[in-house]
N, C-alpha and C positions, 0 to 999 in steps of 0.2 A: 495414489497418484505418483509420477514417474519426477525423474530428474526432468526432462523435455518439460515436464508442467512448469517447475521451476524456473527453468530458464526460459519462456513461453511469461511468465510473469514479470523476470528482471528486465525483458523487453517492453514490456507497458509501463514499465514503469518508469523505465530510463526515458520514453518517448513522450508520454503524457501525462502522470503524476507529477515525478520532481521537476520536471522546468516551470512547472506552475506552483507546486512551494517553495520553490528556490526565487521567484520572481517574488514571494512576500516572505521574502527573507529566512526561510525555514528549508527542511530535506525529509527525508525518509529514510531509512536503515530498516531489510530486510534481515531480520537476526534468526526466524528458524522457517521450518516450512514440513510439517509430519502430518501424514495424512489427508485431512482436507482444510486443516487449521494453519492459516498466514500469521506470524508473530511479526509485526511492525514497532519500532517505535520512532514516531515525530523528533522531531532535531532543531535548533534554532527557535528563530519564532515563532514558529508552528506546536511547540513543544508546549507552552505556557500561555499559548490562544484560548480566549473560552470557547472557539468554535470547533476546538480540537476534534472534539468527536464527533460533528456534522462531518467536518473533514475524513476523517476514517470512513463512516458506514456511508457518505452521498461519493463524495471524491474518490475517494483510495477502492474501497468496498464494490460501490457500483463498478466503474472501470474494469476493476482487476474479474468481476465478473461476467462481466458483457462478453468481453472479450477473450479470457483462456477457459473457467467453468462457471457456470452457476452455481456450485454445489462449493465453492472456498468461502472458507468462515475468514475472517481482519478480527483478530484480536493486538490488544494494543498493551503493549509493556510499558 
């Protein structure tokens, strides 16, 4: 996948992820992106939710695929 994927990503996310974790107190941090593998880790109160990981694979996960590939894996640091 290209650099264009990349930044095709930190636009969904800037748009529709973080102002919805930022609204329950938390963020997101894109730390790598190689291949087809997204490395995320949650911030704030998002970080230490027990919902954490619905968050990742329904929120972050779905999104991030709907809209640039189907084929990125959310892995979570």
């Amino acid at each position: 996948m290209s650099e264009n994927v990349l930044v095709q990503i930190n636009e969904v996310v800037d748009k529709y992820i973080r102002p919805a974790l930022q609204a329950d107190g938390g963020d997101i941090e894109i730390v790598d992106f190689r291949g087809n593998v997204l490395s995320v880790r949650l911030q704030g109160a998002c970080s230490c939710c027990p919902h954490a990981r619905m968050t990742l694979e329904n929120a972050v996960g779905n999104t991030i695929r709907q809209v640039v590939s189907r084929d990125i894996i959310i892995k979570a640091l």
